[in-house]
C-alpha positions as CSV (number, residue, x, y, z in Angstrom):
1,X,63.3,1.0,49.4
2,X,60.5,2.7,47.3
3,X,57.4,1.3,47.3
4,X,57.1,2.2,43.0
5,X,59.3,0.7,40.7
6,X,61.3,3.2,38.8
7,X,59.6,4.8,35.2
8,X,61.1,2.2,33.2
9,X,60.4,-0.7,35.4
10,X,57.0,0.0,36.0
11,X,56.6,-0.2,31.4
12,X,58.3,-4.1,31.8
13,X,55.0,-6.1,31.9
14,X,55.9,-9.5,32.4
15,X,53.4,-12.7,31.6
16,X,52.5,-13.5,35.2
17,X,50.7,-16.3,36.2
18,X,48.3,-18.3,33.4
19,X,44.6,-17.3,33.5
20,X,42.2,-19.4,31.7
21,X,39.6,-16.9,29.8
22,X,36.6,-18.5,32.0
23,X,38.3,-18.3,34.9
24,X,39.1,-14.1,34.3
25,X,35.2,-14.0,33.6
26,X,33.9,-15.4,36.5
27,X,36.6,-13.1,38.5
28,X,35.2,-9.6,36.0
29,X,31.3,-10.5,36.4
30,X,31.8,-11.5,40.4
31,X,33.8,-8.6,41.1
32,X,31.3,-5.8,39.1
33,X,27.8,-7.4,40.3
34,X,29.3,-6.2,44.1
35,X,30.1,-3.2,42.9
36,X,26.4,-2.6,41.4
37,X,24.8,-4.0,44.8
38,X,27.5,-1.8,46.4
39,X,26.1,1.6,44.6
40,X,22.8,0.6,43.7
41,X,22.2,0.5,48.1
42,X,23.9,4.0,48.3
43,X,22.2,5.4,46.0
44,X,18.7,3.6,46.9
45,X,19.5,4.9,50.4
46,X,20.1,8.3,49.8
47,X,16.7,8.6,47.6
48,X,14.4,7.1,49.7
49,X,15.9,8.9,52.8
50,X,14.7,12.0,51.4
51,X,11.6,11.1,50.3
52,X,9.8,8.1,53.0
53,X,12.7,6.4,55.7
54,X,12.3,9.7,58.0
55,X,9.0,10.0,58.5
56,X,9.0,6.1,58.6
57,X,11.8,5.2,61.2
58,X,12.3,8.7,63.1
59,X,9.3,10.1,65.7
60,X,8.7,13.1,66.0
61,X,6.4,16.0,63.7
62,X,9.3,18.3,62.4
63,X,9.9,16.9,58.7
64,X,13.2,18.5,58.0
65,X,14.6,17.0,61.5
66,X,13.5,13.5,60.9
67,X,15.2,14.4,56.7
68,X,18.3,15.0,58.7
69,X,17.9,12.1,60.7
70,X,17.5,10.1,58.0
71,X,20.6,11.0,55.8
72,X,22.5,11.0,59.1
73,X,21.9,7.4,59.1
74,X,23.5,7.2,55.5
75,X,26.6,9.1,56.9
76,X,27.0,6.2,59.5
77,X,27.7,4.3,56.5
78,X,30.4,6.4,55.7
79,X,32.2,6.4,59.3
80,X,32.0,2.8,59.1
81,X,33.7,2.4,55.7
82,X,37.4,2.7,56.9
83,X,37.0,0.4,59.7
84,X,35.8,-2.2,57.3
85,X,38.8,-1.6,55.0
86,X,41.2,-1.6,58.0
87,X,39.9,-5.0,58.9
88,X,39.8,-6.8,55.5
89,X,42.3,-4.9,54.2
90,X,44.9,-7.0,57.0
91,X,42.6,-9.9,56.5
92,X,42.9,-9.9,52.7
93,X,46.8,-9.7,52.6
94,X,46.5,-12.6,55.2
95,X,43.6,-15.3,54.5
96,X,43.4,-14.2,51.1
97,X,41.4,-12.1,48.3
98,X,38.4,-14.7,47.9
99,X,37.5,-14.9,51.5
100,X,36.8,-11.4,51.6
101,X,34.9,-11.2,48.2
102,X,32.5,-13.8,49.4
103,X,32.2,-12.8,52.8
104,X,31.7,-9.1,51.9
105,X,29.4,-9.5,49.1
106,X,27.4,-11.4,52.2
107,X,27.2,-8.8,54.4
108,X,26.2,-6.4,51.8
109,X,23.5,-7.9,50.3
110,X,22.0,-9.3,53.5
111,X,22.2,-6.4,55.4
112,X,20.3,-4.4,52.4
113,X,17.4,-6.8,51.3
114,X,16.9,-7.1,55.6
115,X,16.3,-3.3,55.8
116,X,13.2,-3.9,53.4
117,X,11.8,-6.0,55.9
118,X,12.0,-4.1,59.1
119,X,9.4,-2.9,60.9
120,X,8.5,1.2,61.4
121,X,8.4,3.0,64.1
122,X,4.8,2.8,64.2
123,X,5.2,-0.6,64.6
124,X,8.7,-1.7,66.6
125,X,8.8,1.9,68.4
126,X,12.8,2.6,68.7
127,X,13.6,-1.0,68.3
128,X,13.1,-0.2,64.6
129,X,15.4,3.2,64.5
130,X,18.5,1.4,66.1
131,X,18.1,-1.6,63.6
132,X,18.0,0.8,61.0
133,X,21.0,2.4,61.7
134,X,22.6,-0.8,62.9
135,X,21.9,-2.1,59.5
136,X,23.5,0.8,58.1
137,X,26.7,0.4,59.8
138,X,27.2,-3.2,58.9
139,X,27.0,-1.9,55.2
140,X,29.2,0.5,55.5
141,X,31.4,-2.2,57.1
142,X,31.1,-4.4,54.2
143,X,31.8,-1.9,51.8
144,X,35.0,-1.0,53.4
145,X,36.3,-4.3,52.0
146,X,33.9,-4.9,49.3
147,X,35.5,-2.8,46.9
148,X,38.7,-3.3,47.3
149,X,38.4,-7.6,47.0
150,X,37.0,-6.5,44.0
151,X,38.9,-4.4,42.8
152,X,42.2,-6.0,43.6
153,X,40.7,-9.5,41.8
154,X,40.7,-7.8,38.7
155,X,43.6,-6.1,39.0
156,X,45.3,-9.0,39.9
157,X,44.0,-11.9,37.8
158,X,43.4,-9.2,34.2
159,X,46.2,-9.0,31.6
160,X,49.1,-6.5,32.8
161,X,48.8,-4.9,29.3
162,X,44.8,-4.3,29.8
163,X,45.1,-3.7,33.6
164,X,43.5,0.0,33.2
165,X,40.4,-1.6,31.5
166,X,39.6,-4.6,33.3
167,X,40.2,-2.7,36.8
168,X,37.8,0.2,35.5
169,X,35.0,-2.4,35.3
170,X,34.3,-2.9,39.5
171,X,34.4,1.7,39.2
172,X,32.1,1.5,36.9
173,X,29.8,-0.4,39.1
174,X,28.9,3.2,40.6
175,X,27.3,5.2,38.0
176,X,25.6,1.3,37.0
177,X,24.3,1.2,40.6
178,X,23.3,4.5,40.5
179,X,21.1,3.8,37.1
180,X,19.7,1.1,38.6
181,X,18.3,2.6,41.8
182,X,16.7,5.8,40.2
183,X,15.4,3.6,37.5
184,X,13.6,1.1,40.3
185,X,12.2,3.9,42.0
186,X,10.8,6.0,39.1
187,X,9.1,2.5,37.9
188,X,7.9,2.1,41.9
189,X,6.6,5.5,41.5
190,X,5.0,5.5,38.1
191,X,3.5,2.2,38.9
192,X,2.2,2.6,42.4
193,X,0.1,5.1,44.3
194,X,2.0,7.8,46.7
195,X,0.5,5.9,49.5
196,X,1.1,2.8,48.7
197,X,4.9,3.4,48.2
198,X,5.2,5.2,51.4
199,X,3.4,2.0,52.8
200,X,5.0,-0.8,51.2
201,X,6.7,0.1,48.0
202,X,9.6,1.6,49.2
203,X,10.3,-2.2,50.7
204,X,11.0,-3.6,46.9
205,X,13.8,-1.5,46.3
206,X,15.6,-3.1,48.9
207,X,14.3,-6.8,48.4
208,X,15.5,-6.6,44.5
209,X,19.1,-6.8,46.7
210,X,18.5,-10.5,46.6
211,X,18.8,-11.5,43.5
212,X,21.5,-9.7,42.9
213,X,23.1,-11.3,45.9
214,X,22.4,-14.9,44.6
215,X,23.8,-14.3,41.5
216,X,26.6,-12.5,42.4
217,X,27.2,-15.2,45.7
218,X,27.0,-17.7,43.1
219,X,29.5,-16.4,40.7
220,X,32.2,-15.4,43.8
221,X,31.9,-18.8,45.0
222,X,33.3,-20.2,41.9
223,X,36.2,-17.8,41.7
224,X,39.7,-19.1,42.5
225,X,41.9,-17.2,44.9
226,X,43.9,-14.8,43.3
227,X,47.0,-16.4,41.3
228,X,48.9,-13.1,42.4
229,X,48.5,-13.9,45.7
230,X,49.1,-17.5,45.9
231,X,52.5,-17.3,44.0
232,X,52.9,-14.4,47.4
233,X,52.1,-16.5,49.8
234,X,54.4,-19.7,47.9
235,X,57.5,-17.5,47.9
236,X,56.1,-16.7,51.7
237,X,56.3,-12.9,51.4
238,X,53.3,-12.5,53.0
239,X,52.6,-15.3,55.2
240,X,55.8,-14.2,57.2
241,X,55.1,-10.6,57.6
242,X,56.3,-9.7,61.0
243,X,53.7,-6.9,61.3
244,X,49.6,-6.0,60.1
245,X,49.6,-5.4,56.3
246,X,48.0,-2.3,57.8
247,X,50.9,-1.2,60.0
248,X,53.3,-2.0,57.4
249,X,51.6,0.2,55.0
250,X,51.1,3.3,57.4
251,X,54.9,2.6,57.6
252,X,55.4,3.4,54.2
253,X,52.9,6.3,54.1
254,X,53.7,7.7,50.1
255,X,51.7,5.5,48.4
256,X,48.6,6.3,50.5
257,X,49.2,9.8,50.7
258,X,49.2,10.0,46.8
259,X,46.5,7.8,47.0
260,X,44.4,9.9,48.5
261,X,45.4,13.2,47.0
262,X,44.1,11.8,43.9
263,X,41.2,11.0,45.2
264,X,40.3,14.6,47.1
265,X,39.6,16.2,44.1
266,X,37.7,12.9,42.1
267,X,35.7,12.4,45.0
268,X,34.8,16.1,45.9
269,X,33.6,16.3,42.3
270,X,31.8,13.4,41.9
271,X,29.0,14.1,44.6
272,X,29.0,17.9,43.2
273,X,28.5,17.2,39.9
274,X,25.7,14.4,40.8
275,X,24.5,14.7,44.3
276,X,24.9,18.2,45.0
277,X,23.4,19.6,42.0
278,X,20.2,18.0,42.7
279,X,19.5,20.1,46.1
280,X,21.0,23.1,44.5
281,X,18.9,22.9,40.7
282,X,15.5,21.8,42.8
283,X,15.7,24.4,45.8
284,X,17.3,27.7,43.8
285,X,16.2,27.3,40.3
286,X,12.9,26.2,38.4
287,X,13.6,22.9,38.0
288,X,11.7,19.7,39.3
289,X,13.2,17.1,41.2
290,X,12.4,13.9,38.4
291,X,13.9,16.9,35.7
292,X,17.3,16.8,37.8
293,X,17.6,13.1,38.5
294,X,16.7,12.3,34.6
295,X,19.7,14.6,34.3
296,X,21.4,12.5,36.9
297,X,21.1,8.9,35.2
298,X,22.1,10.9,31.4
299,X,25.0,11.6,33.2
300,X,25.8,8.2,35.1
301,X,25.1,6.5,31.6
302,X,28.2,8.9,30.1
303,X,30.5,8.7,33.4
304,X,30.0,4.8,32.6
305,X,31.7,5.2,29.4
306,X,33.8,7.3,30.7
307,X,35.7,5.1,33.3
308,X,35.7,1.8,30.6
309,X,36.9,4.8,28.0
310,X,40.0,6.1,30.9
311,X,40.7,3.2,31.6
312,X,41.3,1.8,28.1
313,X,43.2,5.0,27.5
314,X,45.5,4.5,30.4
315,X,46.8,1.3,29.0
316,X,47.7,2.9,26.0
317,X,49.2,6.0,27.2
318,X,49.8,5.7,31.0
319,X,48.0,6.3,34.2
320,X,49.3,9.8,34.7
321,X,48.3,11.3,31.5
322,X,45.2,9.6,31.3
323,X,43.9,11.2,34.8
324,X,46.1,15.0,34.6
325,X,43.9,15.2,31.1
326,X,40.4,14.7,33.0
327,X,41.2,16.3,36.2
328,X,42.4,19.4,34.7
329,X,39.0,19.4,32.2
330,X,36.7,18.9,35.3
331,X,38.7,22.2,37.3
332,X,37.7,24.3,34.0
333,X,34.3,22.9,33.3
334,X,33.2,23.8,37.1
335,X,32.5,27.5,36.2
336,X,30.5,26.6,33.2
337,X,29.1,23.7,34.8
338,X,27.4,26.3,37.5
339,X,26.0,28.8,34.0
340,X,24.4,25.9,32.9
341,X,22.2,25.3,36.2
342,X,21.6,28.8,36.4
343,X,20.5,29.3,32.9
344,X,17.4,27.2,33.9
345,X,17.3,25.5,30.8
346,X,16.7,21.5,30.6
347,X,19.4,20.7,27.7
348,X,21.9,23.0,29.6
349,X,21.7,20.8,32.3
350,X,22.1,17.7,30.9
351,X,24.7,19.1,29.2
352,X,26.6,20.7,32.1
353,X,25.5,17.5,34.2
354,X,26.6,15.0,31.5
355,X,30.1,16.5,30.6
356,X,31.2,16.5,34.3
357,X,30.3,12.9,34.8
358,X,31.8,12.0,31.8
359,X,35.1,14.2,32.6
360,X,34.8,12.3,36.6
361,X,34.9,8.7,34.9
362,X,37.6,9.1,32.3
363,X,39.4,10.2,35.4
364,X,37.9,7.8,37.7
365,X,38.4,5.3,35.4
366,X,42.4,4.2,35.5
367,X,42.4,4.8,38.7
368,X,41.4,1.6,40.1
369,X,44.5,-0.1,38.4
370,X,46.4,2.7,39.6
371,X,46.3,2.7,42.7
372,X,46.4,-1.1,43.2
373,X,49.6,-0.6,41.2
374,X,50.9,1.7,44.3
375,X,51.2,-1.3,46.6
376,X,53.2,-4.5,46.8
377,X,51.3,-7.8,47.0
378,X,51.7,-8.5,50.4
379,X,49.8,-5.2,51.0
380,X,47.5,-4.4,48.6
381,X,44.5,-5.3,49.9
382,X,45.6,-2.9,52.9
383,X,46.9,-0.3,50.9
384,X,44.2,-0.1,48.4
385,X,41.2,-0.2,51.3
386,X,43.0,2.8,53.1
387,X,43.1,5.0,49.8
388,X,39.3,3.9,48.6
389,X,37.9,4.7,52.2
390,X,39.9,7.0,53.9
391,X,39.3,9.6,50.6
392,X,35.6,8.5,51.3
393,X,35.7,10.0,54.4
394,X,37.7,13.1,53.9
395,X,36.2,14.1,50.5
396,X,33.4,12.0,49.7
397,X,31.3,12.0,53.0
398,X,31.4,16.3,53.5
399,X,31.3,17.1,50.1
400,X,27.1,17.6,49.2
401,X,27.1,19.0,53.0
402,X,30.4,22.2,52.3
403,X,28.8,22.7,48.8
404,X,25.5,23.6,50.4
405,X,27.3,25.5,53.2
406,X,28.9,27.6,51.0
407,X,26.1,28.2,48.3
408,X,24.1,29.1,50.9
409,X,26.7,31.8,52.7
410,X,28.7,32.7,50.2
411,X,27.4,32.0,46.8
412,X,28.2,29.3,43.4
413,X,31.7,31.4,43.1
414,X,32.9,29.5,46.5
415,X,31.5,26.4,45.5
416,X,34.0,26.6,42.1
417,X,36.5,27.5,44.2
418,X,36.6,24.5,46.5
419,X,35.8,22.3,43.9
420,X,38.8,23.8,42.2
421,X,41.3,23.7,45.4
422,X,40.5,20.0,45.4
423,X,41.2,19.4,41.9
424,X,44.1,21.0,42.5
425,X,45.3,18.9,45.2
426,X,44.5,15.7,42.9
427,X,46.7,17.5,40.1
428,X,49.9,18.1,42.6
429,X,49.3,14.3,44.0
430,X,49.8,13.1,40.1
431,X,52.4,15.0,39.5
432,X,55.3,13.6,41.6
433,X,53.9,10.4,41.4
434,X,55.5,7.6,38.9
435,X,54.4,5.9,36.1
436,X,53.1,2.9,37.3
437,X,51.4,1.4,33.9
438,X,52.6,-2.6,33.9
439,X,53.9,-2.4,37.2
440,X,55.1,-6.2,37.5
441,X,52.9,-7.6,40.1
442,X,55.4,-10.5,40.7
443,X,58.2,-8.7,41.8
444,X,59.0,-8.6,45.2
445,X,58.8,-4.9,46.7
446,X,59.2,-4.2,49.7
């Protein structure tokens, strides 16, 4: 049997189970305060590595080795991702979707505010490197489930008819995370002496993880399971599963295979259009680094209203349009995206910077609801974690690293050509795939 329902089932939205309007909220807030904690630590990570964590946890006088120790570290997170979704994804088809928002949302935080307390080198010798990167791996860990408990609790508990929009709102926790973390350490910065930050202020950024984590611990706790799940289990589709929701899904491999074809392309171009340009603007042109990050958070404001705006859109005309429109804008914007760095003019780089983001959330945007619409019930949670983190490591994790590669040995024309290949890819992927607005979460597919 297929895994989608056909065109015209997937437009038969049904009523589902009843939601009280306090209940949905406590699900949308819980769901999109992980998803800021989630991208505020990435994005907090990734700044500080290359400004004060190598020096800080790595010995050793060479600065660019301990830099490329220090990002290495945030790769771990990466590697770790997919093992994380492999385990909550079986364990959130099993136990439940609650269990795993709680228990991730734990993890996360806790492991984020502790690496604001750890000791240097200086003063733990290596005991203090392998925590930090031991701290890093249980992040990535978390965030392998995180995302997708939170996604799928949205997905699941929002109106079939506004699925796109409520689902966009735990994606738009990345360019909200990312906001937040350039705005803490510009104030740290503005506020504090170079020293002093490189002493101690660096350690706030982290620490401001906790009250995010009791609020967002306090909201999850008061979330119900997922009705969509416990009608599931009640009709005992997935409590007698003979196999791992992960097995089962790998057995039906089209769904995840689309999955990720979409997101090659969305992935690949959010980390040129925002992580990449800022090594490429800062190191070839005449721009400063605070210039290019300014241009960074512009951007992350408009991808924000992008993703709520795609996802809003996809409701009204379907998933498919509503990310070929965006991903076919973001393959022709790359060349003049490039101009615009190269003209080394401010408002041309907010401009380029800000259109791209905005074109990568209008097509980020429906496809949270998407791609939880790809999977039955009984293996969402599974199906959902492999797409969100195996395209994190295939496209998201080499992405700044093969855009540098090939700037630097083969000029910006190679760059627009991978980033165009990818887009490509994401294209094809939507293409043969169904419609899937309203897909009826209660029916039972196999």
């Amino acid at each position: 049997m297929s895994d989608l329902p056909t065109p015209d089932e997937a437009n038969v939205v049904k009523s589902g189970p009843a939601v009280s309007r306090s209940a949905f909220r406590r699900v949308l807030a819980g769901s999109t305060a992980g998803a800021v904690l989630e991208w505020y630590d990435f994005a907090l990570y990734g700044i500080l590595a290359a400004t004060v964590l190598g020096p800080l946890f790595f010995p050793g006088g060479n600065a660019v080795a301990q830099l490329l120790l220090a990002l290495a570290t945030q790769g771990l997170g990466f590697v770790a991702r997919p093992i994380g979704g492999i385990v909550f994804g079986h364990l959130g088809d099993r136990v439940g979707r609650k269990p795993m928002l709680v228990v991730t949302f734990l993890l996360l935080g806790l492991s984020t505010s502790a690496i604001g307390l750890l000791p240097t080198y200086a003063q733990a010798g290596i005991g203090a490197t392998i925590s930090l990167v031991v701290l890093r791996l249980v992040q990535g860990f978390a965030l392998g489930g995180e995302f997708g408990a939170a996604v799928l609790m949205v997905s699941e508990y929002g109106s079939p008819r506004r699925r796109g929009f409520w689902a966009a709102w735990p994606q738009a926790g990345a360019p909200l995370g990312t906001v937040l973390a350039t705005g803490v350490v510009s104030v740290l910065t503005l506020v504090l002496s170079g020293g002093q930050f490189t002493q101690w202020g660096w350690r706030i950024g982290f620490l401001l993880a906790v009250p995010l984590l009791v609020v967002g611990f306090w909201i999850r706790r008061r979330v119900d399971e997922s009705p969509v799940f416990q009608q599931a289990r009640s009709r005992a589709v997935a409590a007698e599963q003979a196999r791992s929701s992960i097995l089962e899904t790998l057995a039906h491999p089209g769904p995840v295979l689309r999955g990720l074809g979409v997101r090659l392309g969305e992935n690949v171009a959010f980390y040129v259009y925002t992580v990449f340009v800022v090594a490429y603007a800062t190191t070839s042109f005449g721009y400063t680094k605070s210039d290019v990050l300014l241009a960074v958070t512009f951007g992350s404001l408009l991808q924000f209203a992008g993703m709520l705006t795609g996802g809003h859109w996809s409701d009204v005309v379907g998933r498919r349009i509503a990310m070929l429109v965006p991903a076919a804008g973001l393959a022709l914007w790359a060349p003049l995206f490039f101009l615009m760095v190269q003209s080394e003019s401010l408002p041309l780089l907010y401009i380029g910077v800000g259109v791209g983001a905005a074109l990568h959330g209008l097509l980020a945007g429906p496809e949270a609801a998407w791609i939880a619409e790809l999977f039955p019930t009984h293996r969402r949670f599974a199906g959902a974690s492999l797409v969100f983190q195996g395209s994190s490591i295939i496209a998201g994790a080499p992405a700044p690293f093969i855009a540098v590669w090939l700037v630097e040995n083969h000029g910006t024309t190679a760059v627009v050509l991978y980033l165009v290949a990818t887009i490509a890819v994401t294209l094809v992927a939507l293409f043969f795939s169904a419609e899937t607005r309203g897909a009826d979460f209660d029916a039972e597919r196999v």
